[in-house]
N, C-alpha and C positions, 0 to 999 in steps of 0.2 A: 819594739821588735827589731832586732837587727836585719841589714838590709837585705842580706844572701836568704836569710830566710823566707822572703817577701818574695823573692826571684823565684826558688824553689818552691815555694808554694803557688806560684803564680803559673808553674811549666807544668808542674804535677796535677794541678786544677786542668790545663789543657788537656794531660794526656787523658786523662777523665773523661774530659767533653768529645777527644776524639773517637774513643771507642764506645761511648755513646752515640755518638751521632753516624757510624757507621751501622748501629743497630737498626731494625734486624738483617743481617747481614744476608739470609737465607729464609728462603720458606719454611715453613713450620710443617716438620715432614721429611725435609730430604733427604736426612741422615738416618730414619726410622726409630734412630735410638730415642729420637728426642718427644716421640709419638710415645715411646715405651714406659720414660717414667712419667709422662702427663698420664696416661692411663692408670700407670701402678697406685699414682695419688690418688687419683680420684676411687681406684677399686678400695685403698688405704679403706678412704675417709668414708666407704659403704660397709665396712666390715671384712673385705677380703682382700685379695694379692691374685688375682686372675685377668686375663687378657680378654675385657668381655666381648672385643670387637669380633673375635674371631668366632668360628663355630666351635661348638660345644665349652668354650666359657676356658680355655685350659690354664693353668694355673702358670702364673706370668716368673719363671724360672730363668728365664734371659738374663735378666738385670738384678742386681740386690739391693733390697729396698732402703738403700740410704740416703739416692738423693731424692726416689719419691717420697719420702717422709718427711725431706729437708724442705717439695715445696706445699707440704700438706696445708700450713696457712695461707700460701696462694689460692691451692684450691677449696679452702674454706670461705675465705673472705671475696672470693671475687668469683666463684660460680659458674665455671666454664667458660670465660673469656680467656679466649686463650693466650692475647695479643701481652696478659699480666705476666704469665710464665716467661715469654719473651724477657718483658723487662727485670721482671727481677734476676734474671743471671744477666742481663747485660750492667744492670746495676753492682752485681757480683765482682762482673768482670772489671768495671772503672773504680773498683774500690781496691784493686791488687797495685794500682800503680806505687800509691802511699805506703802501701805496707810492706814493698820490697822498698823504698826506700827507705824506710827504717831499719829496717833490719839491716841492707846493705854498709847502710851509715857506720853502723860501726865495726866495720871490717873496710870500708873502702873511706875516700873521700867523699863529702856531703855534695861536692858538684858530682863526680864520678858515679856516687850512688842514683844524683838526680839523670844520669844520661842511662843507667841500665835501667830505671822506672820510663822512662823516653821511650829508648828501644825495644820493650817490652807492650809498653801501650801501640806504640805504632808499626809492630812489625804486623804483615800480612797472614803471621798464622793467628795472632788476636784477633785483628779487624774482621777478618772472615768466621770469625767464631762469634764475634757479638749476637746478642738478639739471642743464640742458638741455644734450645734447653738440653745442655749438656751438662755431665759433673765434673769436667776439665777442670773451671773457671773457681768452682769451690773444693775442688781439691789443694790446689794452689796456692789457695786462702789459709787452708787448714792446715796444709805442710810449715808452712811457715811458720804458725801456732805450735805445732807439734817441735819444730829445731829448735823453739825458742825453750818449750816446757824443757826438751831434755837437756839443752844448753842448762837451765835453772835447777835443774834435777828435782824438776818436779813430778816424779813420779806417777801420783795418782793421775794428773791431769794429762802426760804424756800417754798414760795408759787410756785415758777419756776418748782423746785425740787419736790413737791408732786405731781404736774401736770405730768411728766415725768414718777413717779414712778406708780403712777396710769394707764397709758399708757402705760408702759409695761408690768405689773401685776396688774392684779384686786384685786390680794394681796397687792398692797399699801395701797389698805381705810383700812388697819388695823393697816395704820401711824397714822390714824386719835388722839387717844389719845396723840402722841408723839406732833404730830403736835399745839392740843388746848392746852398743858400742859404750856406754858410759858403765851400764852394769857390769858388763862382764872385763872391764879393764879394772874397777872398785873390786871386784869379787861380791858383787853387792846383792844375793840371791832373791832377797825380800821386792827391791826393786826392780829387777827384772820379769819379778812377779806383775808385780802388781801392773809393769809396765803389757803385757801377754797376756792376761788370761782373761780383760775384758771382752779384746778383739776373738781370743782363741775361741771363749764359750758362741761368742756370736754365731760364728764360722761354723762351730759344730752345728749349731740350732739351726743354721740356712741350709747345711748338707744334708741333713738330717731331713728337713722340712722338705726340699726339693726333689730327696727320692721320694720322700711319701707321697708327696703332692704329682708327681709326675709318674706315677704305680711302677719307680723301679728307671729308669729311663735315664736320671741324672741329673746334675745342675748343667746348663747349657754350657757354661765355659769346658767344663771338664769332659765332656762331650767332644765339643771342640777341639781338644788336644788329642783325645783317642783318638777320632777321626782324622787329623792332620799326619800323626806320629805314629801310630801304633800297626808294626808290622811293615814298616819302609824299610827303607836304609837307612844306615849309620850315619851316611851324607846327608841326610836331607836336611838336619837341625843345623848344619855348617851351610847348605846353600841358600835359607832359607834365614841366615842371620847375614848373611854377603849381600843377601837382596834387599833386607830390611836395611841397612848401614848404608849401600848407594842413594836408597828411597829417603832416608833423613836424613843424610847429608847434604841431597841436593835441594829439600822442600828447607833447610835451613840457608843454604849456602846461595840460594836464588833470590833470598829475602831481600838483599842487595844488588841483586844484579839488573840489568834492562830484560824483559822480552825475551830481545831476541837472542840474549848470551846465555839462553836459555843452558845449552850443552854443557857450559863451563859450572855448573850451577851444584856439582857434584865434589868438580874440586875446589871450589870456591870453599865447601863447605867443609872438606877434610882438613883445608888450611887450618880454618877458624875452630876444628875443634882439635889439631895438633895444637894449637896454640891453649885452649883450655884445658888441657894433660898438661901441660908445663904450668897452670896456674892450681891445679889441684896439687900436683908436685910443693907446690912453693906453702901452701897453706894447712899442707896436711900434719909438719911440727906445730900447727896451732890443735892443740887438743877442742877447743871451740867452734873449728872449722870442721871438725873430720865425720861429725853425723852429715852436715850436707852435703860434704864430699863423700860418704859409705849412701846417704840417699840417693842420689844420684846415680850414682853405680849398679845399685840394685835396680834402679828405673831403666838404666841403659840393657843391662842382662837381658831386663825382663822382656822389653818391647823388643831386643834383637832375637831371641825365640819366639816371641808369641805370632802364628801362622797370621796375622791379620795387622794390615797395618792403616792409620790412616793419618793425615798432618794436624790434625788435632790433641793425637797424642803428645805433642811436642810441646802443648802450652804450661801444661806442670816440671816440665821438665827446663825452659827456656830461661826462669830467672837466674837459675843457678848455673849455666852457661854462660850466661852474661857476666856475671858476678867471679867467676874462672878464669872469662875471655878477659877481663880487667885484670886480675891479681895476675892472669899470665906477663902480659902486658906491661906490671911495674911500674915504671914511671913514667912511662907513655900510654897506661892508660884512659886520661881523657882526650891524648889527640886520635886514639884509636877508637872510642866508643863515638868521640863527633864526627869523625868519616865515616866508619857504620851507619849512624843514624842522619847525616846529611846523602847518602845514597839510600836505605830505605826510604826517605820521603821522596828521593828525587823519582825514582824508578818503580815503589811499588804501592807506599801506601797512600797515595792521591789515588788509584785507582779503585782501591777498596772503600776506599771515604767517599768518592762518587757512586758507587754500589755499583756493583757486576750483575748487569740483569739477567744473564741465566744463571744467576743463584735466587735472584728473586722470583722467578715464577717457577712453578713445576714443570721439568723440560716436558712432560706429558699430557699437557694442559687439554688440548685438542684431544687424546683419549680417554679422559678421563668424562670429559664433556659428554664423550659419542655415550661413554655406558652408564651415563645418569641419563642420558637422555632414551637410548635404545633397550638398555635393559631395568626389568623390573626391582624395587626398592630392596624382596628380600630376596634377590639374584643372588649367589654368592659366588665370588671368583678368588683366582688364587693366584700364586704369581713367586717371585723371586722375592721381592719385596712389600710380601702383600699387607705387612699395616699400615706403611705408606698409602699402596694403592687401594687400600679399602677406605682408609680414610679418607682421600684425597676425591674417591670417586662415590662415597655415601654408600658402599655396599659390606654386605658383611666380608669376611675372606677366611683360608686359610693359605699355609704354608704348601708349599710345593711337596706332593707326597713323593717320595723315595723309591720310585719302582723300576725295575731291569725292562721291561716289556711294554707295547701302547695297549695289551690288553688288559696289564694288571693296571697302567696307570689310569688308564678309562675307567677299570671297573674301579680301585678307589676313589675318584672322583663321583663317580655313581651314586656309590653307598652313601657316601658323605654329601650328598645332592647340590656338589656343588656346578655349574653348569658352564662359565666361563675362565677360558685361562689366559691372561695379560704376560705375554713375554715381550722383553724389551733386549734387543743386540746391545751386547759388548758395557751389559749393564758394569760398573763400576761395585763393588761392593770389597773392596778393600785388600784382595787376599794375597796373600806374598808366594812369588817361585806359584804364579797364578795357572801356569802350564800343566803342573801334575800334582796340584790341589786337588783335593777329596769333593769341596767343593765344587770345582769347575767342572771336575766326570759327571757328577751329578746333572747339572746346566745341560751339558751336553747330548746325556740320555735322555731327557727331556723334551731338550730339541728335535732329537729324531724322533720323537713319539708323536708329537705334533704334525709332522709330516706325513704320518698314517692318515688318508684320507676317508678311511673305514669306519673311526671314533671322532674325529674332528673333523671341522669345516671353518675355514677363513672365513670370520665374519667383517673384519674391518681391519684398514691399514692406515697406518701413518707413516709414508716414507720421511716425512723432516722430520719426526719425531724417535723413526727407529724402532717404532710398537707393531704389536701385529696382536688383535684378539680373537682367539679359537673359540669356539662353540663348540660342546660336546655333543656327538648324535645322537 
């Protein structure tokens, strides 16, 4: 075996081990999504697709059941351990090293390739993602399978693959131009077919399903969008792609920086992706390059609209940044990809490889204590986050009811008998132009209801924690 290959497999085996050994990077739970398809499998693998943590059982319309299907033999073979689900996407995630560099190899140099497989395993929006059960990490996976099928024009398999991608994340239909770009340049109507309509019928069966299942209400995402969009202004979709383009710019552009250049971390990042515009530029007469450069595109679209934003989204999107940041690059892109990845180790990803202890524990830990301890087993409480805090604290929950008034929100919590309400300040939950978010009025009303001391009564406080739990009267 020649030697350079020995070297590269030697660097690619580390990046492996590092984002392994950075797993689990976070508690199981933090991000809720990650509670949502452990649940979804496990309801899977009962017969059904329902959230049974919560009361009355509601049919689990959040999420689409791609990746809880994907960990169905987790939860078959291993039984409610949950610590398995951890690993198997952290094992997801160290298996992406190897396979961007293949891919990349033959569009880049095989060192050059081995430094975007580097900067990819060791950048802090990975490390922080280990361990975590999210469908980032096999999205990613599968993207790359799908550029490759359409790259081969393989048809029925690209069509397998969009089906998949789209069942994991509803961020696939933003494969959609990567996917028509060979058909419809051939005029090749048969393959465009067959490349659409596995993902299309899916798509219908889920929309379809999720009104019935939800009596009319809707799939959660599309919910999402009426409520963010519908009836604003014309501005809102332009200030709310300005806010989303600051926000990933700077969670990419920091990847490199120290701490405390914290500030600079914004334009740090616009630099690096003017520079990946001149590398999309340069690659796009390669007809072989232009589904990743039309995927990509449609990924940037989609997350600069989408009302929600979070640094995780960035993992499906990162190898083909890198892969741009090179070919912009030319002939200096290995001494540019070894200054990138000699300051992400220096400044960020030792820190993630030592674990950030408040990603490891529940910052609620101390409240959630008080209400296994003070409140009874079928107590049910609700909250902003309540699969999180229902799980985290053994009770049942629901979602925070939607009401104008402390008299309507008491009396729904009444009916629905549930008795406590866990609110946490300046909770994080991702939302973009957060000021006049549909969301945040919500939070808001909420708060003031709470301060009705007519319906509620402060049972308990955690100032280092930032909680506060109400008791209904």
């Amino acid at each position: 075996m020649p030697r350079r290959l020995v070297w590269i497999g030697a660097a690619l085996t580390a990046a492996s081990a590092a984002i392994l050994y950075a797993a689990p990077a976070q508690y199981l739970g933090r991000q809720q999504d990650d509670l949502l398809y452990i649940i979804g499998s496990q309801s899977l693998a009962r017969g059904g697709y329902r959230l049974f943590t919560c009361i009355g059982r509601p049919p689990l319309v959040a999420v689409v059941p791609g990746f809880s299907i994907l960990l169905l033999p987790v939860t078959w073979l291993c039984r409610g351990w949950t610590g398995a689900y951890q690993l198997f996407c952290a094992l997801i995630l160290a298996g992406l090293p190897w396979l961007l560099w293949w891919w990349c190899r033959k569009r880049l140099g095989e060192f050059e390739s081995m430094l975007v497989a580097l900067l990819f395993a060791t950048s802090p929006l990975v490390l922080c993602q280990s361990g975590a059960v999210m469908s980032e990490g096999s999205y990613a996976a599968l993207a790359v399978l799908f550029l490759t099928a359409t790259e081969a024009r393989r048809w029925p398999a690209a069509g397998a693959l969009l089906l998949a991608l789209t069942q994991l994340r509803l961020a696939g239909w933003s494969l959609l131009p990567a996917a028509l770009c060979g058909p419809w340049r051939r005029k090749d109507w048969r393959a465009a077919a067959a490349t659409l309509l596995p993902a299309s019928l899916a798509a219908l069966l889920w929309y379809v399903w999720s009104h019935v299942a939800s009596q009319g209400a809707g799939e959660f995402h599309e919910l999402e969008l009426r409520a963010s969009y519908q009836g604003r202004s014309w501005l809102l979709p332009l200030e709310v792609a300005f806010d989303n383009a600051r926000y990933y710019l700077a969670e990419w552009g920091g990847s490199f920086l120290p701490l405390r250049w914290i500030q600079a971390a914004g334009l740090a990042g616009a630099v690096l992706a003017a520079l990946a515009l001149r590398g999309a530029r340069r690659v796009w007469p390669d007809s072989g390059s232009r589904s990743a450069v039309l995927m990509l595109c449609g990924a940037v679209l989609l997350h600069a609209f989408w009302p929600w934003r979070y640094d995780r989204y960035l993992i499906p999107l990162l190898p083909w940044l890198l892969w741009l940041l090179a070919a912009g690059a030319g002939r200096r892109a290995r001494w540019l990809l070894s200054l990138l990845l000699a300051l992400q180790l220096t400044f960020q990803s030792a820190r993630w490889l030592a674990g950030v202890a408040a990603w490891r524990q529940p910052e609620l830990s101390r409240t959630y204590a008080w209400l296994r301890e003070h409140t009874d087993a079928a107590d049910a409480l609700t909250s902003a986050l309540n699969v999180r805090d229902g799980f985290l604290s053994s009770r049942p929950s629901l979602p925070l009811p939607d009401t104008q008034d402390p008299d309507g929100f008491a009396e729904v919590l009444r009916r629905l008998r549930v008795r406590w309400v866990l609110w946490q300040d300046d909770i994080d939950i991702g939302l973009s132009v957060r000021r006049i978010s549909t969301m945040e009025r919500k939070l808001q009303r909420i708060r003031t209801c709470l301060d009705n001391d007519r319906w509620f009564q402060l049972a308990h406080e955690e100032p280092q924690e930032h909680s506060r739990v109400y008791e209904l009267r």
